[in-house]
C-alpha positions in Angstrom: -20.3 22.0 24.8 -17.0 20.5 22.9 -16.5 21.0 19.3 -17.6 18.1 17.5 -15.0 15.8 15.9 -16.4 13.6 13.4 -20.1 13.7 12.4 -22.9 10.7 11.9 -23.4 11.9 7.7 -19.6 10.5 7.4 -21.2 7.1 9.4 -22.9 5.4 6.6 -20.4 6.3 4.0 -17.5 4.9 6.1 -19.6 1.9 7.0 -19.6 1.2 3.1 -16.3 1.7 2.8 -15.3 -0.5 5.5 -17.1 -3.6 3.9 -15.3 -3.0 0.5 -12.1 -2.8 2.5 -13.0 -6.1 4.3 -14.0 -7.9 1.1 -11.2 -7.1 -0.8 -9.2 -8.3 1.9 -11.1 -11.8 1.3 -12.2 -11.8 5.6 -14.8 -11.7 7.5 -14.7 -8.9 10.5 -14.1 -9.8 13.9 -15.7 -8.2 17.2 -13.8 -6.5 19.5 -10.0 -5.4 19.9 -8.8 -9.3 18.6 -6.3 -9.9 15.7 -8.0 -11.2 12.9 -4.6 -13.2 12.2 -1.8 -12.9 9.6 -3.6 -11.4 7.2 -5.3 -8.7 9.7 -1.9 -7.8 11.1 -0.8 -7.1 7.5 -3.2 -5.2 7.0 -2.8 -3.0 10.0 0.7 -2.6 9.3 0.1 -1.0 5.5 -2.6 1.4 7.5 0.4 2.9 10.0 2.6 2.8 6.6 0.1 4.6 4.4 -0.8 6.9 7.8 2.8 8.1 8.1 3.1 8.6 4.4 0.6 11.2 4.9 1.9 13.0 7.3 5.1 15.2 6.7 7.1 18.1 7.8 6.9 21.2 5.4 9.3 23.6 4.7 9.9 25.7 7.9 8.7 22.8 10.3 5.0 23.0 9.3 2.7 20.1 9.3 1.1 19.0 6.2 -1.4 16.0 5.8 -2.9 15.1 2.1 -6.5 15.6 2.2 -9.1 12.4 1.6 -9.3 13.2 -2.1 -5.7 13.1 -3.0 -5.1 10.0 -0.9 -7.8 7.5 -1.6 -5.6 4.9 -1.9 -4.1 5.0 1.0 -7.9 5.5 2.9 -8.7 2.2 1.2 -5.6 0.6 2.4 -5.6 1.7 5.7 -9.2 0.7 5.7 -8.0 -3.0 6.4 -7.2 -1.9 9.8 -11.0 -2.6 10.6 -10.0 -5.8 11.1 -8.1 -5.4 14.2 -11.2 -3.9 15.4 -14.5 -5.3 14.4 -17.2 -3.2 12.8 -18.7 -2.2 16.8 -15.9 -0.5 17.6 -16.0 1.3 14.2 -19.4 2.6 14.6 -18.0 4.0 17.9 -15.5 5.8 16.4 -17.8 7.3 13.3 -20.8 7.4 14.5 -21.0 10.3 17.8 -19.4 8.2 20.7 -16.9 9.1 22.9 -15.1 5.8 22.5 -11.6 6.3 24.1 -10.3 8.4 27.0 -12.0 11.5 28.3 -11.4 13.4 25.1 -11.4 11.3 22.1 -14.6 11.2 20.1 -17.4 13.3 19.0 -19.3 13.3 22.8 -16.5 14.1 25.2 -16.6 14.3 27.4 -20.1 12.7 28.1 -22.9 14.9 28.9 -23.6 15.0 32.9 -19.9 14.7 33.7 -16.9 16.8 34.5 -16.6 18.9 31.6 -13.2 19.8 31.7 -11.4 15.7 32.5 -7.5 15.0 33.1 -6.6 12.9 30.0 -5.8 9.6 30.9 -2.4 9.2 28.2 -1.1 11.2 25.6 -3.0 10.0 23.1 -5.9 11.7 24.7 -4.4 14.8 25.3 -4.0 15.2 21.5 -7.4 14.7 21.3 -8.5 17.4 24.1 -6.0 19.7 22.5 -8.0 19.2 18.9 -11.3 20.4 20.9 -10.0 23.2 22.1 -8.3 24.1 18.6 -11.7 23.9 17.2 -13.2 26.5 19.1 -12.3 28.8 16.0 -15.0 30.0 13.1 -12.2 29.9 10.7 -12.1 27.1 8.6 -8.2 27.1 7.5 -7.4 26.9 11.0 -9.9 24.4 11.8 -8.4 21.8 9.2 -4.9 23.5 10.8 -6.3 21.7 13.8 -7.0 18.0 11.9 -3.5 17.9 10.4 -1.6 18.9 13.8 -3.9 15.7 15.6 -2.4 13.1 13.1 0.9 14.9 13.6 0.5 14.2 17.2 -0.6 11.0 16.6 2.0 9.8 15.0 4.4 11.5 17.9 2.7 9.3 20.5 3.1 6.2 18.1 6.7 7.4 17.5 7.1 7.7 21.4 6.4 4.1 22.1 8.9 2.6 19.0 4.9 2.0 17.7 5.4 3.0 13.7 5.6 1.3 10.6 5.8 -3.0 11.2 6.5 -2.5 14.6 2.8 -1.7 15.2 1.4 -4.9 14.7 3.9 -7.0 17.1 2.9 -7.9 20.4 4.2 -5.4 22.5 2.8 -2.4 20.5 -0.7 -3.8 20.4 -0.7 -4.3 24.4 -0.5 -0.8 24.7 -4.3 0.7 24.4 -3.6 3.9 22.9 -1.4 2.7 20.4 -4.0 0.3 19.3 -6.6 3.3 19.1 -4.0 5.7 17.2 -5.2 4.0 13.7 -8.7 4.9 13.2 -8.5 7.7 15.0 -6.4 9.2 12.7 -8.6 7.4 9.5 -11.7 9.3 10.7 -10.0 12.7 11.1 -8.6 12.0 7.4 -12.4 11.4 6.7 -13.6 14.8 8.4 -10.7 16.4 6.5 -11.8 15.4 3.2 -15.6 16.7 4.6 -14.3 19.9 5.1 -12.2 20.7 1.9 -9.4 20.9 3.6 -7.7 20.6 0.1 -9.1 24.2 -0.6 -7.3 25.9 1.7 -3.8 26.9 2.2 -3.2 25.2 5.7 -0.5 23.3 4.5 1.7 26.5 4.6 -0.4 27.2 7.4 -3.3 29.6 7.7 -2.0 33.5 7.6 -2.2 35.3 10.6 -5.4 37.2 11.5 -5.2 40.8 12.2 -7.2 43.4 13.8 -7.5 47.4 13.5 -8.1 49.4 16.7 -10.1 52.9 16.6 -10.2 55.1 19.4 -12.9 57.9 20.0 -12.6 60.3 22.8 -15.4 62.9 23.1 -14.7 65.7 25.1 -18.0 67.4 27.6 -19.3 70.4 26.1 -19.5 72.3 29.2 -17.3 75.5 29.6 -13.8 75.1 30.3 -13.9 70.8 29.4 -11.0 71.6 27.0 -7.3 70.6 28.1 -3.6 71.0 26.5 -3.0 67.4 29.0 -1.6 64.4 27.6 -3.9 61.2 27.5 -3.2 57.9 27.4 -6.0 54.4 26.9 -5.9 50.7 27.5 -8.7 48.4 27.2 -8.5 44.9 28.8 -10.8 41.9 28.8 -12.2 39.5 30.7 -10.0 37.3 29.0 -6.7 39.2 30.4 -5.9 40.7 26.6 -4.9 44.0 26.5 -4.9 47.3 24.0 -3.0 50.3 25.1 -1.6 53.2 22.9 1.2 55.6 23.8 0.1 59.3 25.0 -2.5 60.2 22.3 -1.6 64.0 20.7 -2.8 65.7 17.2 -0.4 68.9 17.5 -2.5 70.5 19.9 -5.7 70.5 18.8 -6.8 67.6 20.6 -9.4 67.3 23.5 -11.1 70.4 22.5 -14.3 71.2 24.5 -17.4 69.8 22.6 -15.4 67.8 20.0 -14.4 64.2 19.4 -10.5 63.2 18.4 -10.3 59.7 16.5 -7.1 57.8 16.4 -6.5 55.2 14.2 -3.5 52.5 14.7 -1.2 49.9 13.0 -3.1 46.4 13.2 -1.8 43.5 15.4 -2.3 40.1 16.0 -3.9 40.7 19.4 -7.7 40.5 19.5 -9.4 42.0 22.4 -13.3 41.1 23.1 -15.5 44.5 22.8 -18.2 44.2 25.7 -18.8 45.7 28.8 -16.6 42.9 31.1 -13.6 44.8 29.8 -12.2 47.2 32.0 -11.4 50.5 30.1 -8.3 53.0 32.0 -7.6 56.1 31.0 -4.1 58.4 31.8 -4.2 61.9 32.5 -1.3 64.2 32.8 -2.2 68.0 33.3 0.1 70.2 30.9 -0.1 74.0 30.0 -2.8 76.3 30.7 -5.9 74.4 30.5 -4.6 71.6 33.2 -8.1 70.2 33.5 -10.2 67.9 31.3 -14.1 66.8 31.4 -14.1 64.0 29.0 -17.5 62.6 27.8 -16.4 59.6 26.7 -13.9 56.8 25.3 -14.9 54.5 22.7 -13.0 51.5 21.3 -13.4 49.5 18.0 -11.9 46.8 16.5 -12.3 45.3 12.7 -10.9 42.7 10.8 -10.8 41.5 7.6 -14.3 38.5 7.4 -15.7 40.3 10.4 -17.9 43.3 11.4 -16.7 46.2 13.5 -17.3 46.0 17.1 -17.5 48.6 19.7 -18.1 49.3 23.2 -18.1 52.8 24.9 -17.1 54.2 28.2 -18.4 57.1 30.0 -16.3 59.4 32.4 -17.2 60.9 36.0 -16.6 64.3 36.0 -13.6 66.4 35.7 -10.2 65.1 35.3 -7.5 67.0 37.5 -4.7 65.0 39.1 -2.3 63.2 37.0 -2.7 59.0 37.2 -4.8 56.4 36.0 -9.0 56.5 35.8 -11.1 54.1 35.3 -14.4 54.6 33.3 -17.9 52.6 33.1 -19.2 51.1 30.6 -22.6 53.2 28.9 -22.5 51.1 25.7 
């Protein structure tokens, strides 16, 4: 299932907000994609000026977007763009429909269908790429993921020569996706302003998320398990990420028979998924007197700041002698 993009609470409140926008403007809606005149194509033109006006570069080339309640001017303003489209299509773009392109609205792509489309224009790969940024749990990057879809937006309106007065001329409003661009972007402003996106510190962008591996190895307790051999681990998932560590040595009083060694190490940025698809290797290099080595187990763990501690153990097969790489089972 795709993440949702806008949500039916935002429907009725939008609606309303649509009718003030229309009767300030002194008009009656029209149906469809028609121009509702002078006075609509005025008003569409202050909705791509007060769009672009909320979209800027931040320092270091980061994308910042005001959220709904520090731009309610410019909501109401851009509002008037309704009239280019008619209250139908609004309800399509508010309410749960998956009104343009395979990716763009909350139910795309439609149940029953290919699940994973081709995008039919740009415009719509912005859109597929927004699904797939909100796959994440964490909220700063989620309203990370609104403010780079208006950014992209207003690339694709860039692309065509589409911004500012420009979008209401003839040319710009033949083009389909340039004619969409609008109140797409006006309801991910509205789903920004539902989210708080204010609270958060996404216009700096979100900080980087960082995880702490552990590493238990338990050695057998039967006679002569012990070994002065180096050992190395790597754990990779299903997913093709990957946590390795260097040859793992406490001064020689590691792999001891009936005893477990931890080993702790510096976070990173990589996040590998603790379950029993992973595939779990471990190196063995005989060394000194005690060449040998039963090992009972290896168990990984990874923690993160927000999250619990997950873990998932492997069991060995016996004795290790030669030197190379073995792979262990999981007996989580």
């Amino acid at each position: 299932m795709q993440p949702r993009r806008f949500c039916k609470p935002a429907a009725a409140l939008l609606a309303a907000l649509a009718c003030a926008a229309l009767v300030a403007a002194g008009a009656a809606p029209t149906r469809g994609h028609e121009s509702g005149g002078a006075a609509s194509r005025a008003l569409a033109r202050r909705t791509l000026r007060g769009m672009e006006s909320s979209i800027a570069p931040a320092a270091g080339g980061n994308v910042t977007t005001k959220g709904l309640a520090e731009d309610i001017d410019t909501f109401f303003t851009g509002l008037g763009n309704l009239l280019s489209y008619g209250l139908s299509n609004v309800k399509e773009h508010w309410a749960g429909e998956c009104n343009y392109g395979k990716w763009c609205g909350e139910k795309c792509p439609p149940e029953g269908s290919d699940p994973n489309p081709t995008p039919i224009n740009a415009l719509d790969e912005r859109c597929k790429e927004h699904d797939s940024c909100l796959s994440t749990s964490d909220r700063c990057q989620q309203c990370v993921c609104h403010a780079d879809l208006l950014a992209g937006i207003q690339e694709v309106l860039s692309d065509e020569d589409c911004l500012g007065d420009n979008w209401a001329g003839d040319r710009c409003q033949a083009i389909e996706a340039v004619k969409e661009a609008p109140s797409i972007a006006l309801g991910i402003k509205a789903k920004m302003g539902m989210d708080n996106c204010q609270d958060y510190a996404w216009r700096e962008r979100c900080p980087s998320k960082s995880y702490t591996y552990t590493v238990d190895i338990k050695t057998s307790c039967n006679a002569g398990a012990g070994t002065d051999g180096a050992v190395r681990v790597s754990l990779t998932d299903n997913e093709g990420n990957v946590f390795s560590s260097n040859e793992l040595d406490a001064l020689g009083n590691d792999r001891v028979m009936c005893m477990t060694d931890t080993y702790e190490f510096e976070p990173t940025g990589t996040k590998v998924l603790m379950n029993c698809d992973a595939t779990c290797q471990v190196y063995f290099r005989p060394v000194g007197l005690f060449a040998g080595w039963e090992p009972e187990y290896v168990r990984f763990s990874r923690a993160s700041d927000g999250e619990e501690t997950y873990s998932v153990k492997f069991c060995a097969r016996g004795k290790l002698s030669d030197e190379g790489w073995y792979t262990f089972s999981c007996c989580s």
